[in-house]
N, CA, C and O of each residue as an XYZ file, in Angstrom:
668
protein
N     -89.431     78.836      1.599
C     -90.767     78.718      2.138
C     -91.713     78.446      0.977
O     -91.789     79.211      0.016
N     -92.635     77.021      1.128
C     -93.555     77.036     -0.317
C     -94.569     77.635     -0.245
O     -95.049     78.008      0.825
N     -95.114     77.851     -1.443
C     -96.497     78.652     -1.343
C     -97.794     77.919     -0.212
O     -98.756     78.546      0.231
N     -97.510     76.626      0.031
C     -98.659     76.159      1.143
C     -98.171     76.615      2.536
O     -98.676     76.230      3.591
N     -97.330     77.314      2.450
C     -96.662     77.737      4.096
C     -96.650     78.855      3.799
O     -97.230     79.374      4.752
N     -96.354     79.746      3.025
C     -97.240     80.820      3.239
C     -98.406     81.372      3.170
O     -98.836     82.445      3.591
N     -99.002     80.270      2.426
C    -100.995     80.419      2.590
C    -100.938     80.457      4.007
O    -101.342     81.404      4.682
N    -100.370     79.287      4.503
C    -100.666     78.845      6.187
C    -100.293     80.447      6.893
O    -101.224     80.977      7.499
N     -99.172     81.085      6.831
C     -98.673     81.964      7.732
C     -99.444     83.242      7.547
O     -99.169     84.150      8.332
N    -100.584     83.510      6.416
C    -101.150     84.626      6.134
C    -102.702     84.128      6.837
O    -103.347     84.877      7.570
N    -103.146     82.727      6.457
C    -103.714     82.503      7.479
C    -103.843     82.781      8.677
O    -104.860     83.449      8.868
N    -103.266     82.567      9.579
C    -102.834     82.901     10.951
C    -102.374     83.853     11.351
O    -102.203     83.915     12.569
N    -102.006     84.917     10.564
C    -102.170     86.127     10.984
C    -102.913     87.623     10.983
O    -102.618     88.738     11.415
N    -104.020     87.046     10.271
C    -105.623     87.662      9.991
C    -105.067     88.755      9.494
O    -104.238     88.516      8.617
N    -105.272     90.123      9.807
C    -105.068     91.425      9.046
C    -104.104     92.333      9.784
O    -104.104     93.559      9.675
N    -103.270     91.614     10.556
C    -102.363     92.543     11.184
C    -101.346     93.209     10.067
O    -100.848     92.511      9.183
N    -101.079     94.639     10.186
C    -100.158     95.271      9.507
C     -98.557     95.390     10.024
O     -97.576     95.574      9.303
N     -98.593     95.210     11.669
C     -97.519     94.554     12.093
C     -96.415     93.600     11.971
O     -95.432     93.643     12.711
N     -96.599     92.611     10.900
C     -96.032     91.766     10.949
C     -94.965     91.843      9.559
O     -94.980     92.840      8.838
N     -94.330     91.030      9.368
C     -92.945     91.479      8.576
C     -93.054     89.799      8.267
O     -93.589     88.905      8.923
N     -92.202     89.773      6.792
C     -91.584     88.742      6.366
C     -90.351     89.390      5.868
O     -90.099     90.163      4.944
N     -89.404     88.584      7.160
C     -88.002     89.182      6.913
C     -87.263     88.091      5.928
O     -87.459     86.877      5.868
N     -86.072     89.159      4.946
C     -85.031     88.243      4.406
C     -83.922     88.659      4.666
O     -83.638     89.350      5.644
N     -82.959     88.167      3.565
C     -81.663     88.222      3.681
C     -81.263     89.234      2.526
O     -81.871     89.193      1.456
N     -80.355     90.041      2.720
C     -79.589     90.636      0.777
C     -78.354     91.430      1.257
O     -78.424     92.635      1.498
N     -77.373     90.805      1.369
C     -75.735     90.967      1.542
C     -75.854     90.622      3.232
O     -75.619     91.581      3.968
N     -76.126     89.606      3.741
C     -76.180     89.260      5.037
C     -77.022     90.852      6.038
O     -76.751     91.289      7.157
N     -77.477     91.058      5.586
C     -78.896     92.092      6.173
C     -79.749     91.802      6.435
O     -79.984     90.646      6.084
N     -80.547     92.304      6.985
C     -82.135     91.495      7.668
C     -82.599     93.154      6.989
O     -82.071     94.239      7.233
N     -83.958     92.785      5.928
C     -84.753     93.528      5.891
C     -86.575     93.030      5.630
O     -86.767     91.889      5.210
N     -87.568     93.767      5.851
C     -88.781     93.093      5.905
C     -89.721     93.979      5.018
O     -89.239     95.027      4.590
N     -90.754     93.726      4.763
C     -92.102     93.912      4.036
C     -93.023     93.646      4.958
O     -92.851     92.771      5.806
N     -94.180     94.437      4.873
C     -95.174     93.582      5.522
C     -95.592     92.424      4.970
O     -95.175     92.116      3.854
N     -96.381     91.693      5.587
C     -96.649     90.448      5.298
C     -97.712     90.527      4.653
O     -97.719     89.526      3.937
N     -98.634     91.122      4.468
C    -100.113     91.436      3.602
C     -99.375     91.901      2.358
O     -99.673     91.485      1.239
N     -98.588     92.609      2.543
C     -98.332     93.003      0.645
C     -97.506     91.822      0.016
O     -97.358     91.949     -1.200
N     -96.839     90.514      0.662
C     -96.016     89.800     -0.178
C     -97.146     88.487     -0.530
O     -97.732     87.937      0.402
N     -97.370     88.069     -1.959
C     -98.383     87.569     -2.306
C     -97.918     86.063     -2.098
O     -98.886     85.355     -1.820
N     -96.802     85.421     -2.149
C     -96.154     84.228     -2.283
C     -94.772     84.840     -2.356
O     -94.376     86.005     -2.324
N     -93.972     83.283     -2.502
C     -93.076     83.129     -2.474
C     -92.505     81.996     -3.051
O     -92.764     80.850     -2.684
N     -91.410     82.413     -4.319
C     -91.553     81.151     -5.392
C     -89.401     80.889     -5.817
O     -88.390     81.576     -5.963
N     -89.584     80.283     -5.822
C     -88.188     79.612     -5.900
C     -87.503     80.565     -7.422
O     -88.163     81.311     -8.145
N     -86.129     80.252     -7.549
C     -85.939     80.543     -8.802
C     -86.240     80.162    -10.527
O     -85.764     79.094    -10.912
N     -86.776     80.752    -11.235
C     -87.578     80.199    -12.214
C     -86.586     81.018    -13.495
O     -85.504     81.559    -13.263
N     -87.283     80.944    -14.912
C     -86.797     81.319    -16.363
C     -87.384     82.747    -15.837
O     -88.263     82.979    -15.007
N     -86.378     83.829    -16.814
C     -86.442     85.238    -15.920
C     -86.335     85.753    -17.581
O     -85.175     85.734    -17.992
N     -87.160     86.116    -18.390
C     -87.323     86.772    -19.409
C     -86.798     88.337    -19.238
O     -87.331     89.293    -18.674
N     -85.601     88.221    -19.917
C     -85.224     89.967    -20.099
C     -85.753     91.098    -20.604
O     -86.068     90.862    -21.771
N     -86.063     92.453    -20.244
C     -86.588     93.542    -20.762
C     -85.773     94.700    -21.171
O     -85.247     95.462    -20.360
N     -85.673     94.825    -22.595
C     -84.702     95.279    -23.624
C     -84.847     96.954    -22.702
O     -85.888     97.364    -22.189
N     -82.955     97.976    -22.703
C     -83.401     99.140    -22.222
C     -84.176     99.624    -21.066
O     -84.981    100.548    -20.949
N     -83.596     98.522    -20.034
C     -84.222     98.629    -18.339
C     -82.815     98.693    -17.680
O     -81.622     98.417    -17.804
N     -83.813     99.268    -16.864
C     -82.264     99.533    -15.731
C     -81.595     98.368    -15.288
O     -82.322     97.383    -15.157
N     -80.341     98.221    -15.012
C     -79.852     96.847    -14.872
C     -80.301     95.898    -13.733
O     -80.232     94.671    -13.806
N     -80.944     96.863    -12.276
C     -81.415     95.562    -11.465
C     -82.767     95.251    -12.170
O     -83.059     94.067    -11.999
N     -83.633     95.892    -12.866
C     -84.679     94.986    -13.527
C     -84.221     93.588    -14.428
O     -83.857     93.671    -15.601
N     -84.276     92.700    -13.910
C     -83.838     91.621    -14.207
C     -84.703     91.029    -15.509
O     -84.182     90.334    -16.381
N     -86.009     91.391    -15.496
C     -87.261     91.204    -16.368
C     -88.375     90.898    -15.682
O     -88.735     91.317    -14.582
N     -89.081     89.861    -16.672
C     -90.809     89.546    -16.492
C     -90.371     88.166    -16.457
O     -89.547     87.587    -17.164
N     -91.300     87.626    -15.205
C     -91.786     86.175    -15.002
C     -93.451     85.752    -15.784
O     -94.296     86.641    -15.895
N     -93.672     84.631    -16.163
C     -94.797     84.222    -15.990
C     -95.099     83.707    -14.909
O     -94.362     82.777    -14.581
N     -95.958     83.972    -14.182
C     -96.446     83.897    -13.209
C     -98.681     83.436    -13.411
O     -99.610     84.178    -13.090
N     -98.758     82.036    -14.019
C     -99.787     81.282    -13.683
C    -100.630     82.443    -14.921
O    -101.727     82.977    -14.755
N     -99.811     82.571    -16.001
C    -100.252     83.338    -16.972
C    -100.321     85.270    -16.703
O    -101.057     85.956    -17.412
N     -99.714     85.696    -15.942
C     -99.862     87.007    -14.913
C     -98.453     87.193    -15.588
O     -97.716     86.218    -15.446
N     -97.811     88.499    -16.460
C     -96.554     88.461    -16.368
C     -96.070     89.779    -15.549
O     -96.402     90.961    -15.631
N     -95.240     89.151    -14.809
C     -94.717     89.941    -13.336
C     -92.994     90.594    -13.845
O     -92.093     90.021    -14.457
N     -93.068     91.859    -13.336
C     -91.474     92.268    -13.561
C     -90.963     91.701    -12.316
O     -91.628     91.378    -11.331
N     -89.176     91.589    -12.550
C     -88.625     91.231    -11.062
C     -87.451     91.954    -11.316
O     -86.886     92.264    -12.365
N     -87.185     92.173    -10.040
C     -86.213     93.453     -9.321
C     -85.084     92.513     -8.442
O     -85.419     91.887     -7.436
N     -83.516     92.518     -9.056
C     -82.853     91.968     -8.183
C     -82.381     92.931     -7.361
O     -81.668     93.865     -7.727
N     -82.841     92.688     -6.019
C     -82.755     93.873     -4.978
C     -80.835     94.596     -4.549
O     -80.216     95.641     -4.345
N     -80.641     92.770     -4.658
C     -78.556     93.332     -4.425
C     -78.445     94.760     -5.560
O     -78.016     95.894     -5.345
N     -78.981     94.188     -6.720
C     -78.666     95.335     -7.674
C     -79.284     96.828     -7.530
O     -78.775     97.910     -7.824
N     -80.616     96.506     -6.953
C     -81.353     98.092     -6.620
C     -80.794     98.490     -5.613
O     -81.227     99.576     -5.226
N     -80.032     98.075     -5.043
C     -79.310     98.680     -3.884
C     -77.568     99.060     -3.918
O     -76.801     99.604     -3.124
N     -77.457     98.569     -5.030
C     -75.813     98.782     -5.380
C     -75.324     98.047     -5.154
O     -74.142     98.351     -5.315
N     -75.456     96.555     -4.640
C     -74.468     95.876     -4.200
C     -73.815     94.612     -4.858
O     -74.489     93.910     -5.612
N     -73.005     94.430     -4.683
C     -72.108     93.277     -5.558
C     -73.410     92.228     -5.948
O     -74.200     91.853     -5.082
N     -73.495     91.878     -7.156
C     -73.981     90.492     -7.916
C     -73.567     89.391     -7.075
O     -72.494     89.123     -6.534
N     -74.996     88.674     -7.114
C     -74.305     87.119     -6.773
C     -74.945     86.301     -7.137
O     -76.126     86.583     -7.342
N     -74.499     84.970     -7.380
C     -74.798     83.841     -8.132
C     -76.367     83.419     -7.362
O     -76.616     83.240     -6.170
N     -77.055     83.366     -8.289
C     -78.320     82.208     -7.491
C     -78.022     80.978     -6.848
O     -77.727     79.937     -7.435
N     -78.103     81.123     -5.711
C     -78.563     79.591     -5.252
C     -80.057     79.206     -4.918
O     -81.108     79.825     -5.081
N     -79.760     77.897     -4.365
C     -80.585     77.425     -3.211
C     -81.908     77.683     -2.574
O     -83.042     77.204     -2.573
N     -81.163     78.775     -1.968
C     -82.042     79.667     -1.375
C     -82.540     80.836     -1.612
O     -83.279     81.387     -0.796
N     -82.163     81.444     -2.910
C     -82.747     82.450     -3.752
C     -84.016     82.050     -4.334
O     -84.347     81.111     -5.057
N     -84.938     83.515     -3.553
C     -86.035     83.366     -3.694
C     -86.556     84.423     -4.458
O     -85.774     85.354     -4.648
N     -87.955     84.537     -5.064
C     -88.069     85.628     -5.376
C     -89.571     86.190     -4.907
O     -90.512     85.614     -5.452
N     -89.758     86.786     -4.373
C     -90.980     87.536     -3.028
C     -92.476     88.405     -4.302
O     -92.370     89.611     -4.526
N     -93.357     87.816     -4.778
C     -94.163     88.353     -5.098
C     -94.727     89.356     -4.338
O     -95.045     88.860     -3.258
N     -94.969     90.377     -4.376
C     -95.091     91.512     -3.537
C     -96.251     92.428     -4.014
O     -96.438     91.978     -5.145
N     -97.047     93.326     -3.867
C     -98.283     93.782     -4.124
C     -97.264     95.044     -4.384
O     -96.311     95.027     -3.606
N     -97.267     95.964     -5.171
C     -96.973     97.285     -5.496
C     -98.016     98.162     -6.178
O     -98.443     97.853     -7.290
N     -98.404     99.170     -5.581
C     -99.330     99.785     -6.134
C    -100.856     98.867     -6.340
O    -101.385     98.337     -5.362
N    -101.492     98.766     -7.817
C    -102.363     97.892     -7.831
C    -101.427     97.076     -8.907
O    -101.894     97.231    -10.035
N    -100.354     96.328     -8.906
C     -99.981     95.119     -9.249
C     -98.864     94.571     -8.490
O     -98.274     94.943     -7.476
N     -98.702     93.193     -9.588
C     -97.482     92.546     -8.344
C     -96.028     92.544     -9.013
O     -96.037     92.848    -10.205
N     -95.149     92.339     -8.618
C     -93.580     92.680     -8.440
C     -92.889     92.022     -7.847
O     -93.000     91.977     -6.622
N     -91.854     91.224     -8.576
C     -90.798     90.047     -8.205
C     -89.838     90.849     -7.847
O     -89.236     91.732     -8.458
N     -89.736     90.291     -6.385
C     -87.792     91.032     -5.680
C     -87.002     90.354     -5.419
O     -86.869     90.000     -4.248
N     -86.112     89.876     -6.480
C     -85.028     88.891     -5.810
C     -84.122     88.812     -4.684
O     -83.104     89.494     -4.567
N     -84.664     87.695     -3.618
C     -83.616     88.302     -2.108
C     -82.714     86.907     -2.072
O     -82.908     85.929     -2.796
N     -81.984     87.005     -1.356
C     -80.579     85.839     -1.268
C     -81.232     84.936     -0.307
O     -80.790     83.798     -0.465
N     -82.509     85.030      1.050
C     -83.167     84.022      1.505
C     -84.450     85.054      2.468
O     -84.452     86.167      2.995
N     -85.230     84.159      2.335
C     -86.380     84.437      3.645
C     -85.647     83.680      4.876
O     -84.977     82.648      4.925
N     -86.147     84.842      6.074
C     -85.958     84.427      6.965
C     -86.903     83.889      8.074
O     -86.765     82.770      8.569
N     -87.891     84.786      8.432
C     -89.050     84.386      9.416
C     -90.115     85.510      8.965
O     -90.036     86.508      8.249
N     -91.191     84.873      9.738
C     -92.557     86.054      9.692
C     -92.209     86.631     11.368
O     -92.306     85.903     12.356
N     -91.835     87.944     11.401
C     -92.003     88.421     12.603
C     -93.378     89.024     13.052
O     -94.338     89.053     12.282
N     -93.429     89.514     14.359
C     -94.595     90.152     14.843
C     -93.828     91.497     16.063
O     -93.322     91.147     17.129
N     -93.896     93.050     15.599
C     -93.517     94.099     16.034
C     -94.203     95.227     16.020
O     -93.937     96.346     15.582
N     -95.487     94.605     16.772
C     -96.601     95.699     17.398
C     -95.882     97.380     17.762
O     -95.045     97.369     18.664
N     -96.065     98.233     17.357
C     -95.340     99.336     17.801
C     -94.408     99.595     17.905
O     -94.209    100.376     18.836
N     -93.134     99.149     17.049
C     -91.922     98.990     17.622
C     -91.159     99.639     16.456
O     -89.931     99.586     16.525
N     -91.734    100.261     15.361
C     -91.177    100.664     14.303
C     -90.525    102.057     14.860
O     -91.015    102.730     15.766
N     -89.239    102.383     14.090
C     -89.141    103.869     14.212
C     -88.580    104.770     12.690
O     -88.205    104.305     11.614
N     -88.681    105.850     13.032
C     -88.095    106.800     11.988
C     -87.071    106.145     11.224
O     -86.457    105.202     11.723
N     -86.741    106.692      9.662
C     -85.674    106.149      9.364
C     -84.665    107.066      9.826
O     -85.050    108.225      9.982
N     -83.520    106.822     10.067
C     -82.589    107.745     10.974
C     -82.008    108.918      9.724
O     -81.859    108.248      8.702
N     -81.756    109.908      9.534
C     -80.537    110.528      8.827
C     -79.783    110.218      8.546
O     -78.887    110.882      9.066
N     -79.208    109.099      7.602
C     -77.706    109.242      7.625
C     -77.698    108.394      6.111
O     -78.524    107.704      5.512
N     -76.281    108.851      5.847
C     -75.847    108.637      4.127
C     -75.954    107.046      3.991
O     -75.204    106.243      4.547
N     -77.442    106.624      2.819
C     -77.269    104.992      2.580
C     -76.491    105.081      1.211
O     -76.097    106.078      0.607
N     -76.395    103.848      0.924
C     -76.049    103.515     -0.733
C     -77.395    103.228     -1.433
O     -77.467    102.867     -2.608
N     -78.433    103.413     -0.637
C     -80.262    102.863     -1.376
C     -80.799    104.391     -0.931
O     -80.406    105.251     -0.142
N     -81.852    104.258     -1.820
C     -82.806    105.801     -2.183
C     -83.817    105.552     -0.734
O     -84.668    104.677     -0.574
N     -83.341    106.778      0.350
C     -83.908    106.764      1.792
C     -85.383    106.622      1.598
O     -86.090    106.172      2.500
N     -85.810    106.955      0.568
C     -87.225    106.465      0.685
C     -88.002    105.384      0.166
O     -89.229    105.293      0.203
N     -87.255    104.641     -0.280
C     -87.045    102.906      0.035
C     -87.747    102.599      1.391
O     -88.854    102.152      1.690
N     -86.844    102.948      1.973
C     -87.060    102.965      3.471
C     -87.992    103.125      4.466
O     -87.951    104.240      4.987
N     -88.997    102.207      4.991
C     -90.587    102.617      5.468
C     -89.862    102.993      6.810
O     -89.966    104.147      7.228
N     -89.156    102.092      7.473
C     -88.686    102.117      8.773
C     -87.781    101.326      9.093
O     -87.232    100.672      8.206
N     -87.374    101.176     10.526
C     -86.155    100.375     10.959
C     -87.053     99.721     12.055
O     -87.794    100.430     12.738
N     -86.980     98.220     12.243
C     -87.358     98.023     13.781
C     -85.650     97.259     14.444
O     -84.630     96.808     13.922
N     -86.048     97.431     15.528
C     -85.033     96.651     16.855
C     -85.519     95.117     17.271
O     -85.932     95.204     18.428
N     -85.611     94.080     16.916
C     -85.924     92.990     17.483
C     -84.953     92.143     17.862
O     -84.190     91.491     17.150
N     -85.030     92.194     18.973
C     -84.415     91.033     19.473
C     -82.701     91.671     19.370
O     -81.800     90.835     19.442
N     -82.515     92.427     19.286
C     -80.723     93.187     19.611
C     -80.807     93.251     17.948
O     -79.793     93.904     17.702
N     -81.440     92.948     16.633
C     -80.872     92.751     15.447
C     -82.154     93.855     14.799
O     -83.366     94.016     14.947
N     -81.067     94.437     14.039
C     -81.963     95.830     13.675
C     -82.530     95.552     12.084
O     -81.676     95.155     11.292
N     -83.686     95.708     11.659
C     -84.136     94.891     10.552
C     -85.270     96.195     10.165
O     -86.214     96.696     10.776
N     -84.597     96.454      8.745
C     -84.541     97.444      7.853
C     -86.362     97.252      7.207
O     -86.609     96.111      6.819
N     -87.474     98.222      7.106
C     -88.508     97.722      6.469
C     -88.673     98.609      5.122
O     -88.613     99.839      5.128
N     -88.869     97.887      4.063
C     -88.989     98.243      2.649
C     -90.166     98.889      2.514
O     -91.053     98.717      3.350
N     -90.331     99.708      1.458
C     -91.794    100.542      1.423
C     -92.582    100.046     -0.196
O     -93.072    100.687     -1.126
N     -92.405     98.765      0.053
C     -92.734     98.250     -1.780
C     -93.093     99.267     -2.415
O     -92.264     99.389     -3.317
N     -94.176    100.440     -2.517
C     -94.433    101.328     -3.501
C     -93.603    101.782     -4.027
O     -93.643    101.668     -5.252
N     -92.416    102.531     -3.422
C     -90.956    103.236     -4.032
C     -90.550    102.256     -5.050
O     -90.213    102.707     -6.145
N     -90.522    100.543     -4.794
C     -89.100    100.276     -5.070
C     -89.034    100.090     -6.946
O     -88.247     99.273     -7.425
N     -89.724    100.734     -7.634
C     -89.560    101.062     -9.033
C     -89.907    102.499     -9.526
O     -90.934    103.135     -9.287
N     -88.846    102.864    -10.252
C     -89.055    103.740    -10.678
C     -90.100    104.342    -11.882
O     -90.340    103.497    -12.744
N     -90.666    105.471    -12.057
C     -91.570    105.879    -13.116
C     -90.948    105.192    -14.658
O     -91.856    104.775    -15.378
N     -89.751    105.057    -15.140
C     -88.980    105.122    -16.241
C     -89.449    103.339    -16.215
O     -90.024    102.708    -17.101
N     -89.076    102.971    -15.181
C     -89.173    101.279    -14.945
C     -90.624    100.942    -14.949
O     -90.741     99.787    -15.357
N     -91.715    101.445    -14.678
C     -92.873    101.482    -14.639
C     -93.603    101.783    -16.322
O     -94.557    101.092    -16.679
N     -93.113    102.703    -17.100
C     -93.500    102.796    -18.077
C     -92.758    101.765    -19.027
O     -93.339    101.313    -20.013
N     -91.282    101.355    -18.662
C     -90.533    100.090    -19.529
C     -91.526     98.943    -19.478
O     -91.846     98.554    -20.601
N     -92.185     98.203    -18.312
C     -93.211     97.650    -17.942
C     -94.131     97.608    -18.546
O     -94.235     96.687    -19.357
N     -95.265     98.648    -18.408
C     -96.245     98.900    -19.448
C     -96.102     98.598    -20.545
O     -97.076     97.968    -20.958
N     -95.029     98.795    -21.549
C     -94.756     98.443    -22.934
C     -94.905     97.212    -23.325
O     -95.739     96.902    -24.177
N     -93.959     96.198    -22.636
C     -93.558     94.825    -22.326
C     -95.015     94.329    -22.050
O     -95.598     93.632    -22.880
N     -95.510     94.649    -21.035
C     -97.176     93.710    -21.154
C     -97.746     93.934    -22.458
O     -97.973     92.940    -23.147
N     -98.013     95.077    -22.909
C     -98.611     95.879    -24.343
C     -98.410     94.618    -25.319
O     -99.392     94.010    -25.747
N     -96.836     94.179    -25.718
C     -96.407     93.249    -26.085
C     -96.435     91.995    -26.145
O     -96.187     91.205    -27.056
N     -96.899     91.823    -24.638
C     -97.422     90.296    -24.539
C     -98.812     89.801    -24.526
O     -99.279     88.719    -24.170
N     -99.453     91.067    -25.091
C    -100.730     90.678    -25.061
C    -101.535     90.198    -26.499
O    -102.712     89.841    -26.458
């Protein structure tokens, strides 16, 4: 999806908190809201950050802005996989800055007025509070991320340094 199609799709959906931009990461459907993901930018040069946890992949430049990015297969435990195609990486609002999450593809902008529920109890391989909620659409159950969690304090202060550095 290029950045003029998602200008368009944030357009058109004024300030609803409802709405989701779902992807893909080990054939899973999971979403964000759509107000916290800032763009959406293809795969680019991924500058490494010395003594980070291994899914911190590093810092992008980003239009002079340098952004950390998070390969999500890895924050979640799951097998590595090669970039393609369709590897994207989801600028995302965290806290008061932004944050690259590498997902294997976008899928759609949904719309699920009320339809969120609890995250259920039960043993994940990802830190349950990751986890904002689960919705049901359409028979396919699609997992919602809580961007604030998804870095840790240790990863947050590795961060800080690294800008310190590039300034």
């Amino acid at each position: 999806m290029s950045i003029k199609a998602m200008q368009t799709i944030n357009d058109t959906i004024g300030n609803s908190s409802e709405q989701y931009v779902t992807f893909l990461i080990n054939n899973e459907t999971y979403g964000i809201e759509v107000l916290r993901v800032k763009e959406i930018v293809g795969m680019t040069n991924i500058t490494s950050v010395p003594n980070s946890e291994r899914y911190l992949k590093g810092v992008i430049n980003l239009r002079g802005i340098v952004v950390p990015v998070i390969d999500m297969r890895l924050k979640f435990n799951l097998q590595e996989k090669e970039y393609d195609s369709f590897t994207v990486i989801l600028i995302i609002e965290h806290k008061e800055s932004l944050v690259g999450v590498i997902v294997d593809s976008v899928s759609d902008v949904i719309s699920a007025p009320g339809q969120m529920q609890e995250v259920p109890n039960f043993h994940v391989s990802i830190d349950k509070d990751v986890i904002k909620g689960v919705l049901n659409k359409d028979d396919n159950l699609i997992i919602i991320l809580n961007p604030d969690i998804m870095l840790t304090v240790k990863d947050i202060e590795i961060l800080s340094e690294v800008d310190k550095e590039e300034q």
